[in-house]
C-alpha positions in Angstrom: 72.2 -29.5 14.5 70.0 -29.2 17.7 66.3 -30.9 17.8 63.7 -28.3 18.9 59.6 -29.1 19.2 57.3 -26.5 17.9 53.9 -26.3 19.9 50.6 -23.9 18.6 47.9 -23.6 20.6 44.8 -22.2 18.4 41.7 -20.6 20.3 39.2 -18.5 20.4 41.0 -15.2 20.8 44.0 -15.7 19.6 46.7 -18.3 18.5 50.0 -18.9 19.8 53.4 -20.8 18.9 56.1 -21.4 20.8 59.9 -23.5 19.4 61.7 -25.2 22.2 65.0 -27.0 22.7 65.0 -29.9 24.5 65.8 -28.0 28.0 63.1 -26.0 28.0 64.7 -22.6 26.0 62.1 -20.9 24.6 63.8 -19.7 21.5 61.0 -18.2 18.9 57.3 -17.3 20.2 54.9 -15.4 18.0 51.2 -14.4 19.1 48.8 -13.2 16.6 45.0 -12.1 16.6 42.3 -13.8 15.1 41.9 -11.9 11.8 42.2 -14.6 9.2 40.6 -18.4 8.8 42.4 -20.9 11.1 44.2 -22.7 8.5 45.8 -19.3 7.4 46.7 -18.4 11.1 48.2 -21.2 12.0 50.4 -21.1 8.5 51.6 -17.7 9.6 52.2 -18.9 13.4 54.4 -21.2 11.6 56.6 -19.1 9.4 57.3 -16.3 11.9 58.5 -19.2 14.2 60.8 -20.4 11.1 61.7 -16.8 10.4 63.3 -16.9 13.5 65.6 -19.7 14.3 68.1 -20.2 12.0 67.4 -23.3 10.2 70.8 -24.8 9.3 71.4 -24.9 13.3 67.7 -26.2 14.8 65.2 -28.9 13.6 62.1 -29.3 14.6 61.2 -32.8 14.9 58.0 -32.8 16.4 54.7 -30.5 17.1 51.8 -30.7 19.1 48.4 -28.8 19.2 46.3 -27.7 21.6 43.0 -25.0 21.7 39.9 -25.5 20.9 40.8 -26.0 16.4 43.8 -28.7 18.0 42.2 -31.2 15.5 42.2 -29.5 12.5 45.7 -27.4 13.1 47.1 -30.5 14.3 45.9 -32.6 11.1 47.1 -29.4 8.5 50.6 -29.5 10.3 50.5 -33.0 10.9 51.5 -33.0 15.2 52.6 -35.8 17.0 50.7 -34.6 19.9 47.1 -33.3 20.0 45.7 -32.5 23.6 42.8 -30.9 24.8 44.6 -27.5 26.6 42.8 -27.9 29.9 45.1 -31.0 30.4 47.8 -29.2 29.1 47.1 -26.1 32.0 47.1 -28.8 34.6 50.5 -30.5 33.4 52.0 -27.2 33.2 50.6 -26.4 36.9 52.9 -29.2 38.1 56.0 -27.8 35.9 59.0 -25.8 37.9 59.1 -22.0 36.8 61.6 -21.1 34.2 
């Protein structure tokens, strides 16, 4: 089984999830629009991602949380890692390009 980190980054516009493997691989990455209350975006973020990978073969083992509702998405999906995003742009200004 291969360890992969799920990251969701709630905002005003929109929110977004991404799973990753441990290299980098983006392998599932949903978007959707802000028609619903935060708690029941973030649920759906979460089971397209599922939906996706194949779960017999990945595990996620950790999530973080970023946007402007980090706190509260991170606290419903119980993250490791909640950071404010405008740290998060500047660490992934300093990242090589896929």
């Amino acid at each position: 089984m291969s360890n992969a980190f799920l990251g969701i980054d709630t905002g005003s516009i929109s929110t977004k999830g991404v799973i990753i493997l441990p290299d980098g691989t983006i392998i599932a990455a949903p978007t959707f629009g802000r028609k619903a209350t935060l708690p029941m975006l973030a649920r759906r973020v979460v089971e397209d991602l599922h939906s996706q990978i194949n779960t017999e073969e990945i595990s996620v083992v950790a999530v973080g949380a970023t946007g402007s509702a980090r706190r509260l998405v991170g606290s419903i999906l119980d993250a490791t890692v909640v950071k404010n995003e405008i740290d998060r742009h500047a660490v992934g200004t300093t990242q090589p390009a896929p």
